[in-house]
DSSP file (Angstrom, degrees, kcal/mol; ACC not computed):
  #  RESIDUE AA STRUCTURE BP1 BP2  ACC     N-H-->O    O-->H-N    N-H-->O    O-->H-N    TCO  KAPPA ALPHA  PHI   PSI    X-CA   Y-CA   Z-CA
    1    1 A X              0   0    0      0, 0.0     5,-0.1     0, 0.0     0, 0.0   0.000 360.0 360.0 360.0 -43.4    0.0    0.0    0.0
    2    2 A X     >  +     0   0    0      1,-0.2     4,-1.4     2,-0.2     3,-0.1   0.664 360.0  65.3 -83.7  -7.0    2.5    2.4    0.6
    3    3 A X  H  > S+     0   0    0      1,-0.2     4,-2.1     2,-0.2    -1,-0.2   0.753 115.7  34.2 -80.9 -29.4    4.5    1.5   -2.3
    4    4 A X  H  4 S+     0   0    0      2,-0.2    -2,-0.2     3,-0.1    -1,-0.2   0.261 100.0  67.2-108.1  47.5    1.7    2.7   -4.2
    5    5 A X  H >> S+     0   0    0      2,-0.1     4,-1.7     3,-0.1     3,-0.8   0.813 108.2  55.4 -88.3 -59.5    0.6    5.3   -2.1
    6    6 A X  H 3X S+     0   0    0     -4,-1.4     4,-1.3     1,-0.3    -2,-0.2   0.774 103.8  49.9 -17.8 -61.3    4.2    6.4   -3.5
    7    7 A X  H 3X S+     0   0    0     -4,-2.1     4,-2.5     1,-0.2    -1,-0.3   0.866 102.0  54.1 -97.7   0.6    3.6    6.1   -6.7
    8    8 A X  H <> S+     0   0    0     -3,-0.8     4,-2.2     2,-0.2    -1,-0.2   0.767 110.0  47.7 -54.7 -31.0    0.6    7.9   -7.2
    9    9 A X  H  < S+     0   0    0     -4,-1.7    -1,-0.2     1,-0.2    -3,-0.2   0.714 119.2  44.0 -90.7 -15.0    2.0   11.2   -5.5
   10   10 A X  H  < S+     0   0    0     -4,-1.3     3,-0.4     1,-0.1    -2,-0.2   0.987 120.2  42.1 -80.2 -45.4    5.3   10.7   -7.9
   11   11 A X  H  < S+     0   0    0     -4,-2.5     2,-0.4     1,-0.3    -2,-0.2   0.892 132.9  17.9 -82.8 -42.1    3.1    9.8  -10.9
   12   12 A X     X  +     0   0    0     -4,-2.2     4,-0.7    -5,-0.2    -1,-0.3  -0.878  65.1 154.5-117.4 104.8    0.5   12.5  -10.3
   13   13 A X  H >> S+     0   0    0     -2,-0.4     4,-2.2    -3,-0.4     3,-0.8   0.947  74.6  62.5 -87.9 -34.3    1.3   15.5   -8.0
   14   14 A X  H >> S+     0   0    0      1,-0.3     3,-1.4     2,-0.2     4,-1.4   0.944 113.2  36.8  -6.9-100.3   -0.9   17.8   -9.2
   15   15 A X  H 3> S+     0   0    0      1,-0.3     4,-1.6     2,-0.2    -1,-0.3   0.544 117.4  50.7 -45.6 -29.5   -3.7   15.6   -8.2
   16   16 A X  H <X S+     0   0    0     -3,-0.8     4,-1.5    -4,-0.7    -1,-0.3   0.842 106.7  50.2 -52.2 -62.6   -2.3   14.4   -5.3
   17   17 A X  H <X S+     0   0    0     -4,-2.2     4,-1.5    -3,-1.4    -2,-0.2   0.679 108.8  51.6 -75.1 -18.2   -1.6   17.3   -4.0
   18   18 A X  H  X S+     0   0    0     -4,-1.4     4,-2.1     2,-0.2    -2,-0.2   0.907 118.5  44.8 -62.3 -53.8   -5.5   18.9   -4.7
   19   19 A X  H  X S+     0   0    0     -4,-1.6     4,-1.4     1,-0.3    -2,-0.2   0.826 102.3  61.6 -74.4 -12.2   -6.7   15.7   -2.9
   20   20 A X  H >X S+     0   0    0     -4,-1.5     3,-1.2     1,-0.2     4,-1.1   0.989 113.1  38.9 -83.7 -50.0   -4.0   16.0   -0.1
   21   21 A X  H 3< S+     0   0    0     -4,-1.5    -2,-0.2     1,-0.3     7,-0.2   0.493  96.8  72.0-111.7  23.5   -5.9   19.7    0.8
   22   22 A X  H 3< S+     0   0    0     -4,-2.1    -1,-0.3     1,-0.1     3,-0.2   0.890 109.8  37.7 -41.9 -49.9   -9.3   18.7    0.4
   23   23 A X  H << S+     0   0    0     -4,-1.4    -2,-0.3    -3,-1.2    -1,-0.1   0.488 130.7  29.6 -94.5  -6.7   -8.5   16.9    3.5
   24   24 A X    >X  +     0   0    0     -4,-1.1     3,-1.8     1,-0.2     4,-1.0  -0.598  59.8 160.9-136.4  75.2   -6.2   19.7    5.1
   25   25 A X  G >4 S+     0   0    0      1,-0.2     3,-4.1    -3,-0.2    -1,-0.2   0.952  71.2  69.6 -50.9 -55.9   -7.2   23.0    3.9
   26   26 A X  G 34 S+     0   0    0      1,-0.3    -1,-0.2     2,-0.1    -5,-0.1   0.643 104.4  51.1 -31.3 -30.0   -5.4   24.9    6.8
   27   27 A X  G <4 S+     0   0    0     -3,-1.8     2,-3.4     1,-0.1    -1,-0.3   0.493  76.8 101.2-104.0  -9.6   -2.4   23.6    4.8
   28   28 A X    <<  +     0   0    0     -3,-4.1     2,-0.2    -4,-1.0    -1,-0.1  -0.387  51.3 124.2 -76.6  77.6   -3.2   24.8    1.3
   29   29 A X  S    S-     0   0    0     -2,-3.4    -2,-0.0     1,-0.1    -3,-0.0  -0.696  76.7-104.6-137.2-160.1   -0.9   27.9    1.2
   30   30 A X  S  > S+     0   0    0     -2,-0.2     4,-1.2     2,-0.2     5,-0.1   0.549 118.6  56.1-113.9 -17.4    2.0   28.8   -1.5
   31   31 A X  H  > S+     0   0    0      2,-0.2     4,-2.9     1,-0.2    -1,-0.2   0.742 111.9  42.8 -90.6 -26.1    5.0   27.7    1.1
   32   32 A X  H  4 S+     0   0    0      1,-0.2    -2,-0.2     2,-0.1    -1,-0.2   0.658 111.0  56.6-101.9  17.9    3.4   24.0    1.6
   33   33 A X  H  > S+     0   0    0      3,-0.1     4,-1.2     2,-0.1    -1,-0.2   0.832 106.7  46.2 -84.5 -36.3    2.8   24.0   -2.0
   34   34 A X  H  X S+     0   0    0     -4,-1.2     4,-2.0     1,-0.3     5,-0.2   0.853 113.2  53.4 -64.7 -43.9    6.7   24.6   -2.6
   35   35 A X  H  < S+     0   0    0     -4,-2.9     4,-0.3     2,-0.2    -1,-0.3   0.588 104.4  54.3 -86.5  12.0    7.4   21.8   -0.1
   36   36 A X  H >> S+     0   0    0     -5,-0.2     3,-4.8     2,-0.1     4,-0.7   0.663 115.8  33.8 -95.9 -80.3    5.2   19.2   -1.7
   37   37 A X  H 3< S+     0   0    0     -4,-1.2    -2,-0.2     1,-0.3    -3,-0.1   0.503 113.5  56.8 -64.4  -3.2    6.6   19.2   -5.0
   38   38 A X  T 3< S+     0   0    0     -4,-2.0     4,-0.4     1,-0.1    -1,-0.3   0.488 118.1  45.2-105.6  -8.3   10.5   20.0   -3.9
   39   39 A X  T <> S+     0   0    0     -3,-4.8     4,-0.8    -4,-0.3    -2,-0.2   0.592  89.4  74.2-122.7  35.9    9.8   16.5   -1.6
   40   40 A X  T  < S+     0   0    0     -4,-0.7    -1,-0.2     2,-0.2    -3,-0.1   0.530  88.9  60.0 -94.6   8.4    8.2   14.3   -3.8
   41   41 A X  T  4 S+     0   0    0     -3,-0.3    -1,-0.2     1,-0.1     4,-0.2   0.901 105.7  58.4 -72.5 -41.2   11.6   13.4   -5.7
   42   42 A X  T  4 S+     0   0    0     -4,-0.4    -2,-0.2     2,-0.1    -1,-0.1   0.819  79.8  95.1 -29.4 -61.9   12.8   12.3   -2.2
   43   43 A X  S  < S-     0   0    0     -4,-0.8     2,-0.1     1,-0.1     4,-0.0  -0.194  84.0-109.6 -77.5 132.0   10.5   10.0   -1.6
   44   44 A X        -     0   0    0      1,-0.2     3,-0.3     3,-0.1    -1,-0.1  -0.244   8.2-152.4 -70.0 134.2   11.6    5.9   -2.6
   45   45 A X  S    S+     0   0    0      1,-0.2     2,-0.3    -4,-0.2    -1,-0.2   0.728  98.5  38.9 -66.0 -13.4    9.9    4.7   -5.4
   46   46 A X  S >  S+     0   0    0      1,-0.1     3,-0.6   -40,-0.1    -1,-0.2  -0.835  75.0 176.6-127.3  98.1   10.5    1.1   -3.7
   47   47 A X  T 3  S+     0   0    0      1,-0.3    -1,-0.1    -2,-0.3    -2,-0.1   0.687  71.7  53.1 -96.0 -15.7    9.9    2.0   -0.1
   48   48 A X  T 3  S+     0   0    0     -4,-0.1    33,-0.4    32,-0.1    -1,-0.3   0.435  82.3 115.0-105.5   1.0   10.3   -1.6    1.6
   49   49 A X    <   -     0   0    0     -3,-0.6     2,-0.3    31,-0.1    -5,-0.1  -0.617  60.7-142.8 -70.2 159.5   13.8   -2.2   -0.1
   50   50 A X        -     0   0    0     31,-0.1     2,-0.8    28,-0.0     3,-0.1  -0.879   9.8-163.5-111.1  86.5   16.6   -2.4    2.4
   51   51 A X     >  -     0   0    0     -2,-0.3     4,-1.0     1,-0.2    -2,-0.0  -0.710   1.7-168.4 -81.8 113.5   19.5   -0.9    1.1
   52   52 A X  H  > S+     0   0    0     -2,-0.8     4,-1.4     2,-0.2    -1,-0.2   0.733  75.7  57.8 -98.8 -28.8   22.1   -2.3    3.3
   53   53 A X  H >>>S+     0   0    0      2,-0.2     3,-4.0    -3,-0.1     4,-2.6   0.987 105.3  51.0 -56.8 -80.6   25.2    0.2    2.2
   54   54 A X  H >>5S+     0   0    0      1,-0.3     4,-3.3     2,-0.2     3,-1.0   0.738 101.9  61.8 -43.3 -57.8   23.4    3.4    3.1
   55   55 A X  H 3<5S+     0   0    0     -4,-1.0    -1,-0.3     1,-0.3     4,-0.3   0.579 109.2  34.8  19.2 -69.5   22.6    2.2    6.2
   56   56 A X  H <X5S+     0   0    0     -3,-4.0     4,-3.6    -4,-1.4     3,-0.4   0.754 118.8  51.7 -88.7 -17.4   26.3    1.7    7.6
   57   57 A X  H <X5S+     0   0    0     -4,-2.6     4,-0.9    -3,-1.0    -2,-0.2   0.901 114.4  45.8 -76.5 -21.7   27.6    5.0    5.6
   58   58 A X  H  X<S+     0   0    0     -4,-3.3     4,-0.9    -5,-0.6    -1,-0.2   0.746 118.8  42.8 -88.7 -12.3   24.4    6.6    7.5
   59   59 A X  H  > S+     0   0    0     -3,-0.4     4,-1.5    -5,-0.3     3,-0.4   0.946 113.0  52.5 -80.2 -41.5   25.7    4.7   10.8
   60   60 A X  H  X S+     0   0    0     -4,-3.6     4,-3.2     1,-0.3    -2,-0.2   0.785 106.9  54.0 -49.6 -32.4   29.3    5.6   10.2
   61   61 A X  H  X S+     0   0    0     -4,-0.9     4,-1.7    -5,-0.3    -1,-0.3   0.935 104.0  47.9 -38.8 -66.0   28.4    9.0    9.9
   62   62 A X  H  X>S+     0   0    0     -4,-0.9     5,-4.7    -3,-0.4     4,-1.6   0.844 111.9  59.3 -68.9 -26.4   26.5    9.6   13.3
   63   63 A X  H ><5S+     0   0    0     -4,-1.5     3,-1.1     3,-0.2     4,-0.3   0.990 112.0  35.7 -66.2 -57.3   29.8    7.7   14.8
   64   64 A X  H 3<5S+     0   0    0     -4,-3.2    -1,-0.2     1,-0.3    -2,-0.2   0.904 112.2  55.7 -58.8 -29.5   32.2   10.3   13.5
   65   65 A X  H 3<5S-     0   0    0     -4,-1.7    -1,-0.3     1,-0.1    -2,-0.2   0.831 119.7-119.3 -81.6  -9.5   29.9   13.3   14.0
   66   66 A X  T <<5S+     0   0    0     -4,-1.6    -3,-0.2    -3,-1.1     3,-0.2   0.625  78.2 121.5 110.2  28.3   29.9   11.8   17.8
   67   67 A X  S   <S+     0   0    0     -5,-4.7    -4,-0.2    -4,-0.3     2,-0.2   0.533  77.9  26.1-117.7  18.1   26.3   11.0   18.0
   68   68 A X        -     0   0    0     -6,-0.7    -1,-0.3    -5,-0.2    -2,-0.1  -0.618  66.9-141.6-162.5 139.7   26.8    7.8   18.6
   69   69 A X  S    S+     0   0    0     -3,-0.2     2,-0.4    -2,-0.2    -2,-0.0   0.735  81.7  13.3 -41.3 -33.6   29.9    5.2   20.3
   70   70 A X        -     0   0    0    -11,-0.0     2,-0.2     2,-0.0    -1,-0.1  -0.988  68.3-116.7-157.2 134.8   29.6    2.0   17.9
   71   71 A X        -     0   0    0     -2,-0.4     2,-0.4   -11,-0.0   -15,-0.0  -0.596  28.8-154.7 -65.3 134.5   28.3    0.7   14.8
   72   72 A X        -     0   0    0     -2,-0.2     4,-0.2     2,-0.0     5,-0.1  -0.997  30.3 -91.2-120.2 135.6   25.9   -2.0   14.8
   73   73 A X    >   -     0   0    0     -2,-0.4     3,-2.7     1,-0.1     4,-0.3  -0.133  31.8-123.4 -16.9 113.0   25.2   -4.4   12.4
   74   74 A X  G >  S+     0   0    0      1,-0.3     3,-2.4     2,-0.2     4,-0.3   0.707 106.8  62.5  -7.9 -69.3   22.5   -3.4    9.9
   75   75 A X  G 3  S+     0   0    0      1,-0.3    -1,-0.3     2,-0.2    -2,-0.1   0.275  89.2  73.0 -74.8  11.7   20.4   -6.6   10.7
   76   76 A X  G <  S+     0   0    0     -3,-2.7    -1,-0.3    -4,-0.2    -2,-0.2   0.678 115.7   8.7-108.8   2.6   20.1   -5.5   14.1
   77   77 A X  S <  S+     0   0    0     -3,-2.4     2,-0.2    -4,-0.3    -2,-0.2   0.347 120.3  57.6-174.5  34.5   17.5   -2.7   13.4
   78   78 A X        -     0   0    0     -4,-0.3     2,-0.3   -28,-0.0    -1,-0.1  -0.877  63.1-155.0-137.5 172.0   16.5   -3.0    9.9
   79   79 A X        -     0   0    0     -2,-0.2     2,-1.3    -3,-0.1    -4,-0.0  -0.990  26.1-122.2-143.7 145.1   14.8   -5.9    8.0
   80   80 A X        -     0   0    0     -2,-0.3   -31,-0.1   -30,-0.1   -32,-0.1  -0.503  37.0-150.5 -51.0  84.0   14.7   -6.9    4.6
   81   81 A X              0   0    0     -2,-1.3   -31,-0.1   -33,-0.4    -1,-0.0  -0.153 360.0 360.0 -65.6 173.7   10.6   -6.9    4.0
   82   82 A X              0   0    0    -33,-0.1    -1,-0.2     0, 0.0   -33,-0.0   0.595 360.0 360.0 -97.3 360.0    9.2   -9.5    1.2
C-alpha cells in the first residue's frame, strides 16, 4: 500500500496534491505547495527495499559526527521486507 501510495504522488502530484488539501485546507498555502513538489523526488519509489550500504555509511556518519559510540550491524535494526 504504501509502495503505491508512492507512486501515485510521484506519478500525479498535481492531483495528489489537490486531494491532499481537500483533507487539510489549513495547509493549502503557496510555502506547503513549494514543499510538496521539492519533496516528492525524495520519496523511494521502492519504499520496503533495504539498502544495506546506506545504512552503515548513514551509521558511520552519526559515529564520527559523535552522536553515537559504535556501529551495529544493519540486521540488528532494519529488516529486509518481502
Amino acid at each position: 500500500a504504501l509502495e503505491q501510495g508512492v507512486q501515485f504522488l510521484v506519478n500525479h502530484p498535481h492531483e495528489s496534491w489537490l486531494l491532499f488539501t481537500k483533507a487539510h485546507e489549513n495547509l493549502n498555502d503557496e510555502l506547503n505547495k513549494r514543499a510538496w513538489r521539492d519533496t516528492l523526488p525524495r520519496f523511494a519509489l521502492r519504499p520496503s527495499a533495504l539498502d544495506n550500504k546506506r545504512y552503515r555509511r548513514f551509521a558511520q556518519f552519526l559515529k564520527k559526527q559523535g552522536l553515537i559510540r559504535n556501529t551495529r550491524p544493519v540486521t540488528d535494526y532494519a529488516i529486509e521486507l518481502p
